[in-house]
VOLOZA-620812 format. One record per residue: x, y, z of N, C-alpha, C, CB in turn; residue in one letter. Coordinates in Angstrom, 2 decimals, padded with zeros to 5 digits, always signed. Glycine has a CB too. Layout:
# residues N
R    n.px    n.py    n.pz   ca.px   ca.py   ca.pz    c.px    c.py    c.pz   cb.px   cb.py   cb.pz res
R       X       Y       Z       X       Y       Z       X       Y       Z       X       Y       Z   A
...
# end
This chain:
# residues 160
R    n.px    n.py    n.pz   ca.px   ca.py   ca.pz    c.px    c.py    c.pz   cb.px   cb.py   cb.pz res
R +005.74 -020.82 +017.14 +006.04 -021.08 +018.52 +005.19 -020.15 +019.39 +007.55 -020.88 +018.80   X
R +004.15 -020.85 +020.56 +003.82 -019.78 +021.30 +004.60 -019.39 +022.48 +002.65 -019.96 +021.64   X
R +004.24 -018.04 +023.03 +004.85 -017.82 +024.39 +004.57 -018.63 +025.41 +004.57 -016.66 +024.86   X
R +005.49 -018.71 +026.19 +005.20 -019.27 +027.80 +004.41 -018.25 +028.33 +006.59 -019.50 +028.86   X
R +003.57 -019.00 +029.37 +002.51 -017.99 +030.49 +004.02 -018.04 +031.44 +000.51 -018.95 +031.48   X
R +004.23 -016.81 +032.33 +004.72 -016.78 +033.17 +003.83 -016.50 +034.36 +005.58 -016.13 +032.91   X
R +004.17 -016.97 +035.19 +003.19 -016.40 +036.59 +003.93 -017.05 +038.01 +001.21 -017.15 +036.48   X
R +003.59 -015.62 +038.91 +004.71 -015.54 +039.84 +004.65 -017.57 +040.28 +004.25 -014.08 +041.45   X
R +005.20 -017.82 +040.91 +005.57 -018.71 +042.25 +004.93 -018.89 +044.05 +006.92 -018.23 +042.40   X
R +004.07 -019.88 +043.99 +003.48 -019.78 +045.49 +004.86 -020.78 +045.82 +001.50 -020.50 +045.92   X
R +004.42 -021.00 +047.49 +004.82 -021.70 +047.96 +004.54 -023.34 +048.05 +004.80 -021.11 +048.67   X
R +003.52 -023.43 +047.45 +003.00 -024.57 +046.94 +004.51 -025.41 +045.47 +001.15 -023.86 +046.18   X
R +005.02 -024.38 +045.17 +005.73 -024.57 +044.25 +007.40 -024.72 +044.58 +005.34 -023.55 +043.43   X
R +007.58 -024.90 +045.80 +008.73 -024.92 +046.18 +009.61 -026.52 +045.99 +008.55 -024.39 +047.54   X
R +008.79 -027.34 +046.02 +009.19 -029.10 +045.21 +009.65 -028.38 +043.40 +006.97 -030.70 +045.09   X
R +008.42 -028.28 +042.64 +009.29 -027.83 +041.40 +010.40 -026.88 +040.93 +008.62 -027.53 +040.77   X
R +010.24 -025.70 +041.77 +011.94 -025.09 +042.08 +012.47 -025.91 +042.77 +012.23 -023.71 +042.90   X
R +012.72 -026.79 +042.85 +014.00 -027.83 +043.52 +014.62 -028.28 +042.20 +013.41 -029.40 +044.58   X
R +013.23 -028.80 +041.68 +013.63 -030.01 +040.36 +014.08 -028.92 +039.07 +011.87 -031.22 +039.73   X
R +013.46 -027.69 +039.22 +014.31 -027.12 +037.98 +015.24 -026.56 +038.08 +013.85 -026.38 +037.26   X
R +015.67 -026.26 +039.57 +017.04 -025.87 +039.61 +018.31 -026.98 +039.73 +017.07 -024.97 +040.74   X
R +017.70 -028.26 +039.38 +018.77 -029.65 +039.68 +019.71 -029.51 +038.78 +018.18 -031.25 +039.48   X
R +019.76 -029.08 +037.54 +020.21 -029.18 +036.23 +021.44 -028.04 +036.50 +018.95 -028.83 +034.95   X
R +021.01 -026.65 +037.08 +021.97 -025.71 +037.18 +022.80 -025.47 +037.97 +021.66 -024.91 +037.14   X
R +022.41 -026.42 +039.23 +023.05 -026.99 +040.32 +024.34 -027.62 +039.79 +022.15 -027.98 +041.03   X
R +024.00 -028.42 +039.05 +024.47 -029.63 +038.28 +026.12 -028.94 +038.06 +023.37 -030.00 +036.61   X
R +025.72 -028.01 +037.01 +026.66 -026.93 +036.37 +027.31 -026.63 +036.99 +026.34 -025.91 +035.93   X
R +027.21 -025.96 +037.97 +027.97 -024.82 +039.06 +028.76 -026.26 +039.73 +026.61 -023.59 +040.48   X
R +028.35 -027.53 +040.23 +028.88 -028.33 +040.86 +030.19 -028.87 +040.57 +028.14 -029.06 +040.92   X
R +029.93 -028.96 +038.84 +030.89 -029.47 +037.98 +031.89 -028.94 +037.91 +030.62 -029.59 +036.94   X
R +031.94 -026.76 +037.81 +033.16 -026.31 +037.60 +033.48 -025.74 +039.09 +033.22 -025.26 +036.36   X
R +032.54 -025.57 +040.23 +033.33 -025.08 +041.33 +032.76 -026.30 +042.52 +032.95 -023.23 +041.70   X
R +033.19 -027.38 +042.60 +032.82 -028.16 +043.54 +033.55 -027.66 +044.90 +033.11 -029.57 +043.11   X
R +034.50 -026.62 +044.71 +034.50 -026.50 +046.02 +033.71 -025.19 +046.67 +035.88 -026.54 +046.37   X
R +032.46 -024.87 +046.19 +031.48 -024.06 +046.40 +030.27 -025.07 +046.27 +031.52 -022.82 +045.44   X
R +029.66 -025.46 +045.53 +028.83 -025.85 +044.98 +028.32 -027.48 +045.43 +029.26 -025.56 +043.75   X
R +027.70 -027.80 +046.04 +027.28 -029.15 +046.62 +027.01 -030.13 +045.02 +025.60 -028.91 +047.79   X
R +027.42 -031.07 +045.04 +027.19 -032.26 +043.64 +026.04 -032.44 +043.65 +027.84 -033.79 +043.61   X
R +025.45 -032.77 +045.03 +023.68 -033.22 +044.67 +023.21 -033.08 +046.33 +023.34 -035.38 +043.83   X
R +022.75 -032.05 +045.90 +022.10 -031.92 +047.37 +020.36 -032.47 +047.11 +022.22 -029.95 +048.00   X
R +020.08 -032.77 +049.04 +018.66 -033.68 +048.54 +017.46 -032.63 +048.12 +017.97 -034.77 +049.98   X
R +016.46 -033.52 +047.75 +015.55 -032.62 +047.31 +014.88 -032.06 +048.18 +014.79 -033.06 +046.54   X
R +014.53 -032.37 +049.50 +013.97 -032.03 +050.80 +014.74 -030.72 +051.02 +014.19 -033.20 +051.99   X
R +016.33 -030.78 +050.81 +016.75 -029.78 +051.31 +016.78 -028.42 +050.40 +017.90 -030.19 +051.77   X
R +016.55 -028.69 +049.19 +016.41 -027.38 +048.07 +014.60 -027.15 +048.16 +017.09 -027.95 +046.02   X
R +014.02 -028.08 +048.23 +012.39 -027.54 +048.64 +012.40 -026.67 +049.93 +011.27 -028.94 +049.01   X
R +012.91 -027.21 +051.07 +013.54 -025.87 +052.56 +013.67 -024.70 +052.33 +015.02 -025.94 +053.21   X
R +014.99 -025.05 +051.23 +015.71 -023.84 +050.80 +014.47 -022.51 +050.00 +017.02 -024.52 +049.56   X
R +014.07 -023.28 +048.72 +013.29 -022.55 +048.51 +011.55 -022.05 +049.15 +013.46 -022.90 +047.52   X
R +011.34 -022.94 +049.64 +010.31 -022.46 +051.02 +010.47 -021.07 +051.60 +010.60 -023.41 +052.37   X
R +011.49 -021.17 +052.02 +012.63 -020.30 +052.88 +012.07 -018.76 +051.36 +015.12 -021.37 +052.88   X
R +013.09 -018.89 +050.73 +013.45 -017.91 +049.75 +011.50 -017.46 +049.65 +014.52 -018.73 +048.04   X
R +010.63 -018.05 +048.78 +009.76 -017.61 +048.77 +008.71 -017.01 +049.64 +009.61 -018.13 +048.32   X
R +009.36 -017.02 +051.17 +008.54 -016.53 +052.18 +009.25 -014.69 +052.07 +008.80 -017.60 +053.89   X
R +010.09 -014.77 +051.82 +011.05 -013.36 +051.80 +010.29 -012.62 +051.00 +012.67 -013.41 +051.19   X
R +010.16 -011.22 +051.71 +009.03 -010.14 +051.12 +009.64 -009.42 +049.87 +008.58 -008.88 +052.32   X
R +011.33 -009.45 +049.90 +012.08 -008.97 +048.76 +012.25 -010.06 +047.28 +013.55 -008.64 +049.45   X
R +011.90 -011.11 +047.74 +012.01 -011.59 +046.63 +010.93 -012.35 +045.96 +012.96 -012.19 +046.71   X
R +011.53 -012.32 +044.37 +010.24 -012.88 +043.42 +010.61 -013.72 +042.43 +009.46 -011.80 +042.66   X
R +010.09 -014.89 +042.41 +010.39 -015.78 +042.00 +009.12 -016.10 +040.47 +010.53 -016.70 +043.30   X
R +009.29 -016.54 +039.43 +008.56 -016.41 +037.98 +008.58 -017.61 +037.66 +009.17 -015.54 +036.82   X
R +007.38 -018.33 +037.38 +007.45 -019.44 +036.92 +007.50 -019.85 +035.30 +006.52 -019.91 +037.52   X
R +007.84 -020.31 +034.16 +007.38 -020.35 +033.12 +006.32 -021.57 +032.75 +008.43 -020.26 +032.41   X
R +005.45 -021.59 +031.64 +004.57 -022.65 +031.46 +004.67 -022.75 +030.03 +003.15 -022.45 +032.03   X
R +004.76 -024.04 +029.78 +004.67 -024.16 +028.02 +002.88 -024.18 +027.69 +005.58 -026.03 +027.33   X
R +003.19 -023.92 +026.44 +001.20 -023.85 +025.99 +000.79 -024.70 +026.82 +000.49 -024.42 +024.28   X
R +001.05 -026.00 +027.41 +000.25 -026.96 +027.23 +000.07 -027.36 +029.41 +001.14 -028.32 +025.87   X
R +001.25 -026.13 +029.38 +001.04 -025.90 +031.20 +002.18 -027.22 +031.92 -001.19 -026.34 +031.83   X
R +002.90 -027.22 +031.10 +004.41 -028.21 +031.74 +005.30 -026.76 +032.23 +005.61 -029.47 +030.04   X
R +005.87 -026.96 +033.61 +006.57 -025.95 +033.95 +007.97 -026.01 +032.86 +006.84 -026.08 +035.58   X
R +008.26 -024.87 +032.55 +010.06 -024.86 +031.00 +011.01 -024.06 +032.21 +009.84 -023.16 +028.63   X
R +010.72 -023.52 +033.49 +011.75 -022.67 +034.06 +011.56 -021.76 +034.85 +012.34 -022.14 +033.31   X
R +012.24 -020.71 +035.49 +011.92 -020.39 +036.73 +013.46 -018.99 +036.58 +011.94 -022.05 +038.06   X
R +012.22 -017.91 +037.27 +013.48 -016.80 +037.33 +013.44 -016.14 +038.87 +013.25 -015.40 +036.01   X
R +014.49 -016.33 +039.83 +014.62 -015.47 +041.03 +014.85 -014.32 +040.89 +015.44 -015.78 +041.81   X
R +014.57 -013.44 +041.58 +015.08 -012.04 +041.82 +015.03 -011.20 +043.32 +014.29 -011.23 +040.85   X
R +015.73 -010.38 +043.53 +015.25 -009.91 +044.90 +015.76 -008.27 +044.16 +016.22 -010.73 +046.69   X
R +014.99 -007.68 +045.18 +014.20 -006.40 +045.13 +015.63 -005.85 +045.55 +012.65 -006.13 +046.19   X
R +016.20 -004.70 +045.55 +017.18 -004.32 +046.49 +016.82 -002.88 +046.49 +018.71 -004.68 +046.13   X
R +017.54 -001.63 +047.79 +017.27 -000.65 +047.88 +018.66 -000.33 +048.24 +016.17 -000.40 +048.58   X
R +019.30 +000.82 +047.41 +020.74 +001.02 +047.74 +020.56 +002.92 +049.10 +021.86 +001.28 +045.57   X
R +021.05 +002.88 +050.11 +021.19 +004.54 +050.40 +022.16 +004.87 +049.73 +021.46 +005.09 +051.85   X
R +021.78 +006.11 +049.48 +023.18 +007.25 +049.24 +024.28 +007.09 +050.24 +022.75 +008.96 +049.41   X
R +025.39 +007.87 +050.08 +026.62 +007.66 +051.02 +027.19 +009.29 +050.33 +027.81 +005.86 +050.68   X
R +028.35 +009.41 +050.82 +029.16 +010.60 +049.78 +029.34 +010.46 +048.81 +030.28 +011.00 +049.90   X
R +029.70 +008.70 +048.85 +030.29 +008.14 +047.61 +029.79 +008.27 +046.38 +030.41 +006.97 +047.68   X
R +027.98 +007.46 +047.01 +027.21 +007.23 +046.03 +026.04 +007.38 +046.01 +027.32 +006.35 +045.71   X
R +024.83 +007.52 +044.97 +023.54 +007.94 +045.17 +022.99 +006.92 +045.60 +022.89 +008.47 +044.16   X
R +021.70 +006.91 +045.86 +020.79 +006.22 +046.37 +019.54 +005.85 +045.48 +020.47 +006.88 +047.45   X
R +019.59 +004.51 +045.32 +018.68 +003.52 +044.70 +018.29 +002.51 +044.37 +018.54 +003.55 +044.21   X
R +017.31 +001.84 +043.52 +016.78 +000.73 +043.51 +017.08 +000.05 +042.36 +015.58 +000.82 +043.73   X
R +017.05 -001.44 +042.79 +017.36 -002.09 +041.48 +016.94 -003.47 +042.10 +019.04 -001.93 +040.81   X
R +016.83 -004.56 +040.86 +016.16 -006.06 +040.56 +017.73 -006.46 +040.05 +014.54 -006.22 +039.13   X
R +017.60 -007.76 +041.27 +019.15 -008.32 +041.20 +018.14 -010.02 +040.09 +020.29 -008.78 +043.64   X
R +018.98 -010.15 +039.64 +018.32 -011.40 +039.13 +019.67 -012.59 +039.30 +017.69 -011.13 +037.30   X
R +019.07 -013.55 +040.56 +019.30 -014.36 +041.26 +019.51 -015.67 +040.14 +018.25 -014.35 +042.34   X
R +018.54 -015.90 +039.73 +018.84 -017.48 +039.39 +017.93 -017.23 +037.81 +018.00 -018.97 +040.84   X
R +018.47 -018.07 +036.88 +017.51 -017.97 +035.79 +018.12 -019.68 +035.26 +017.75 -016.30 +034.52   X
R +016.60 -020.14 +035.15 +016.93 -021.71 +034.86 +016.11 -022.32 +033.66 +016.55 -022.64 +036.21   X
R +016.05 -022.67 +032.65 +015.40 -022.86 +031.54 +015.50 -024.83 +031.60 +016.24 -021.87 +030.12   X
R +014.83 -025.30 +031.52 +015.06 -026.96 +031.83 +015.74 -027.28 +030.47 +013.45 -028.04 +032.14   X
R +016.36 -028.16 +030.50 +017.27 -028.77 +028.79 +016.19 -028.93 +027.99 +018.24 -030.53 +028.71   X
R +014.76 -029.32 +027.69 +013.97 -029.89 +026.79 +013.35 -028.63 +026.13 +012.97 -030.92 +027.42   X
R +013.80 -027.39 +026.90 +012.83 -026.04 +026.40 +013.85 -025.14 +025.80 +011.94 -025.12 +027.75   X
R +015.37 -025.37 +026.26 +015.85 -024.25 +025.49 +016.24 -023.76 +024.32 +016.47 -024.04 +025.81   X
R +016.58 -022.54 +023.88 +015.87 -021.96 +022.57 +014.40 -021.98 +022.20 +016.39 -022.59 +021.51   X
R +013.72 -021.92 +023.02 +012.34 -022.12 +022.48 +011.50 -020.64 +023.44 +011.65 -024.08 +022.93   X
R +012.35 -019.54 +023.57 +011.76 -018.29 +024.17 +011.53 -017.77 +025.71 +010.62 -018.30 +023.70   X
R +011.95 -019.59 +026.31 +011.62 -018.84 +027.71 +012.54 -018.15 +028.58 +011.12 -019.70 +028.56   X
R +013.88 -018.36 +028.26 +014.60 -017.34 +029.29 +014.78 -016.07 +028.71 +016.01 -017.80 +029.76   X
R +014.11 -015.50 +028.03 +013.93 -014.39 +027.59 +012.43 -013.79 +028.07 +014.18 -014.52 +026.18   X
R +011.36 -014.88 +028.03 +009.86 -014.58 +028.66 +010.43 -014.16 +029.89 +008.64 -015.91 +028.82   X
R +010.83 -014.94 +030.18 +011.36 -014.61 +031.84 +012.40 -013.44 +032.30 +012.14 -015.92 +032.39   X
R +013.28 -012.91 +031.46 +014.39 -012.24 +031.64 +012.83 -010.39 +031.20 +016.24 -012.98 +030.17   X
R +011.98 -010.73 +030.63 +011.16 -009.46 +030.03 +010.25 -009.39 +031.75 +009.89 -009.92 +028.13   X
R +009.92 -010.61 +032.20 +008.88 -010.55 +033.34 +009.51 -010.34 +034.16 +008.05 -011.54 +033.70   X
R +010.85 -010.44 +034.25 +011.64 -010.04 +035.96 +011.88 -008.24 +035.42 +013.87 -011.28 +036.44   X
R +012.10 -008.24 +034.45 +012.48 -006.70 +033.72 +011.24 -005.74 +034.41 +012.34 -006.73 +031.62   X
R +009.85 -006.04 +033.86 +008.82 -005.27 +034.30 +008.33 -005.78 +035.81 +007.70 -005.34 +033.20   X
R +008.94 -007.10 +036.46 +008.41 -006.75 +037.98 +009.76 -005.47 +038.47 +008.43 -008.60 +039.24   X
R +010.81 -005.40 +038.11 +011.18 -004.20 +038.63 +011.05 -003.33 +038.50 +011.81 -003.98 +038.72   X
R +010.54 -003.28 +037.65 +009.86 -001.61 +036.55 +008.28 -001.47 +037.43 +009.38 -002.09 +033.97   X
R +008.06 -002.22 +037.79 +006.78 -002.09 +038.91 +007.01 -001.68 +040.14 +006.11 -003.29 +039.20   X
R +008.27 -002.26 +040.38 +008.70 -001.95 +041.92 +009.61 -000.61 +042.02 +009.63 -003.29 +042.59   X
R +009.45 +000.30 +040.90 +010.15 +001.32 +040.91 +011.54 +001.35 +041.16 +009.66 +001.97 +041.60   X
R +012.56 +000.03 +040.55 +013.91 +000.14 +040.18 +014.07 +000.73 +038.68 +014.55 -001.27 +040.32   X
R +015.16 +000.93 +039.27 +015.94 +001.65 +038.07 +017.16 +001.05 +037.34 +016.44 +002.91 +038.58   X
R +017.31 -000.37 +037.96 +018.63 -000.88 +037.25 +017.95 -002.22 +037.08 +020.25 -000.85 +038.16   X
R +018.52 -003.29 +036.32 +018.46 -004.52 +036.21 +019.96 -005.22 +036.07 +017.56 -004.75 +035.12   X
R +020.06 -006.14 +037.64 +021.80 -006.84 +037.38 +021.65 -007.85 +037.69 +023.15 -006.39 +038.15   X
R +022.48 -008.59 +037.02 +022.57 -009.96 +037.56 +023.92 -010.43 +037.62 +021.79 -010.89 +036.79   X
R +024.20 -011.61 +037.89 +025.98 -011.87 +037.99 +025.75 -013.07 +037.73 +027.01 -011.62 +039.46   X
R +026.66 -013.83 +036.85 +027.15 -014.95 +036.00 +028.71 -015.43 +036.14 +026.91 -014.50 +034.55   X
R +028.69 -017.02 +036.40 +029.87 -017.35 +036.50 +030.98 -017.11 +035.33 +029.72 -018.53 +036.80   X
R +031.95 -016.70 +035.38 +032.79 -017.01 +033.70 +032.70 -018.46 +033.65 +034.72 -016.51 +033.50   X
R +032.80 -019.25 +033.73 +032.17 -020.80 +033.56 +031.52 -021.22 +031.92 +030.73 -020.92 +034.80   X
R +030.83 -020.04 +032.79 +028.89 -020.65 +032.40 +028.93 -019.53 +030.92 +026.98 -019.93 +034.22   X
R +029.48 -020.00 +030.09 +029.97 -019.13 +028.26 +028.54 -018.83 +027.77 +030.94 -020.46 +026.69   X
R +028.04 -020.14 +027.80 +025.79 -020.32 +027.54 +025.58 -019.14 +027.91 +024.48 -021.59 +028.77   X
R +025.31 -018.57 +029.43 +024.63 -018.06 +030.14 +025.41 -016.66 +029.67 +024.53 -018.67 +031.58   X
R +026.56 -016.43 +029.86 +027.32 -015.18 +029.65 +026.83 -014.64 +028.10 +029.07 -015.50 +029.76   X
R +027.04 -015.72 +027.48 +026.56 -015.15 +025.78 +024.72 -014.63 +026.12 +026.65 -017.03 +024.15   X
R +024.06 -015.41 +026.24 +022.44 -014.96 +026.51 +022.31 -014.01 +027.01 +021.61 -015.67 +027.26   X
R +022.79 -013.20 +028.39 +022.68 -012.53 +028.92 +023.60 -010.87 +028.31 +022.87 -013.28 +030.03   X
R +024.56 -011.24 +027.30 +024.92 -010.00 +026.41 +024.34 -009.75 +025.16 +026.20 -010.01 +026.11   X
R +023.47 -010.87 +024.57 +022.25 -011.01 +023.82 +020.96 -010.33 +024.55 +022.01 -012.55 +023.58   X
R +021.04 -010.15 +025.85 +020.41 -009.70 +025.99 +019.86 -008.26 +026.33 +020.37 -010.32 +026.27   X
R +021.48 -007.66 +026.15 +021.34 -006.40 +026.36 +022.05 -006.10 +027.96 +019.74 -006.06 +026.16   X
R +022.51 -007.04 +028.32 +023.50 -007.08 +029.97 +024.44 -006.53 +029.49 +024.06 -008.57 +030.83   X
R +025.49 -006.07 +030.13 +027.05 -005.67 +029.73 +027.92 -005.54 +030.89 +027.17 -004.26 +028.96   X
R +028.83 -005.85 +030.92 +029.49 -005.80 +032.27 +029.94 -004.69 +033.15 +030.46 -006.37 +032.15   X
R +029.65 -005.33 +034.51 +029.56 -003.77 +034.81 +031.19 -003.86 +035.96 +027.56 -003.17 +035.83   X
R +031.13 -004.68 +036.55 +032.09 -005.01 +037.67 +032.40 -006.33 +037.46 +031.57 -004.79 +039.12   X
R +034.35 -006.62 +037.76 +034.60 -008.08 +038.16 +035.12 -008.58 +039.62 +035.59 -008.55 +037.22   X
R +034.10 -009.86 +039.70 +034.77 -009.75 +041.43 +035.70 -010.98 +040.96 +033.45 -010.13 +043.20   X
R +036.75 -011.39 +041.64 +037.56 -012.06 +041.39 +038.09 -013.04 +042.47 +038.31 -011.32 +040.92   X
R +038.45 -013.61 +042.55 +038.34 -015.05 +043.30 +039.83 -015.86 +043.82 +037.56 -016.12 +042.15   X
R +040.42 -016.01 +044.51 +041.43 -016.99 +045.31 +041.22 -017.26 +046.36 +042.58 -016.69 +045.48   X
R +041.99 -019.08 +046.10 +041.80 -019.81 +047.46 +042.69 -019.10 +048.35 +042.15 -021.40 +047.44   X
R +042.60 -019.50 +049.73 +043.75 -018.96 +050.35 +044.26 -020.41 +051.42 +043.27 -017.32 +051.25   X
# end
């Protein structure tokens, strides 16, 4: 098996982050529809991500199979915490969205991708790597403690 090329995301690329995030959309729709839009249009997730990729904090990773078919796509935004009394002051890579298309997974890329968002923060002089996962989503929760994630905080949720 070879590796995926990863390489960042122009804005030229904001139609195929639509289409590879349809699938995870999909997901989130299914178990929290009352968050989560069923099918939003594609005009409006190309906006959306337009939008996102103009933002100077965030970075978006494309994956490519050998043969240069996009397999997936990793968000992240940059964050900078101040100190307080409470707490110290610092940096860390939130990782936003990680989407592997159904025809590629198990085949290395949300891990290519989970190593390339790892060292763009290790570039940007963070010191943490977090991300947050639905309890839902068991797939994503297992991968991401495979991957060396561990929990750090639970936020917890009622209607009112």
């Amino acid at each position: 098996m070879h590796s995926p090329q990863i390489r960042r995301a122009t804005l030229d690329d904001a139609a195929l982050l639509a289409e590879l995030n349809r699938f995870v959309q999909d997901i989130h729709a299914e178990h929290r529809p009352d968050l989560f839009k069923g099918d939003p249009s594609s005009e409006e997730l190309t906006a959306g991500f337009r939008d996102l990729l103009g933002r100077e904090s965030v970075r978006v990773l494309i994956a490519e199979l050998p043969d240069g078919r996009p397999a997936g796509y990793a968000m992240a935004t940059l964050n900078e915490r101040t100190g307080s009394a409470l707490t110290h002051a610092g940096s860390f890579i939130l990782l936003d969205h990680l989407a592997v298309a159904p025809e590629a997974v198990r085949r290395g890329i949300g891990t290519a991708l989970l190593n390339a968002v790892r060292e763009t923060g290790r570039q940007a002089g963070c010191t943490r790597f977090m991300t947050e996962v639905w309890d839902f989503n068991s797939t994503a929760v297992a991968f991401f403690e495979a991957s060396g994630f561990s929990p750090a905080w639970r936020r917890l949720d009622q209607p009112l």
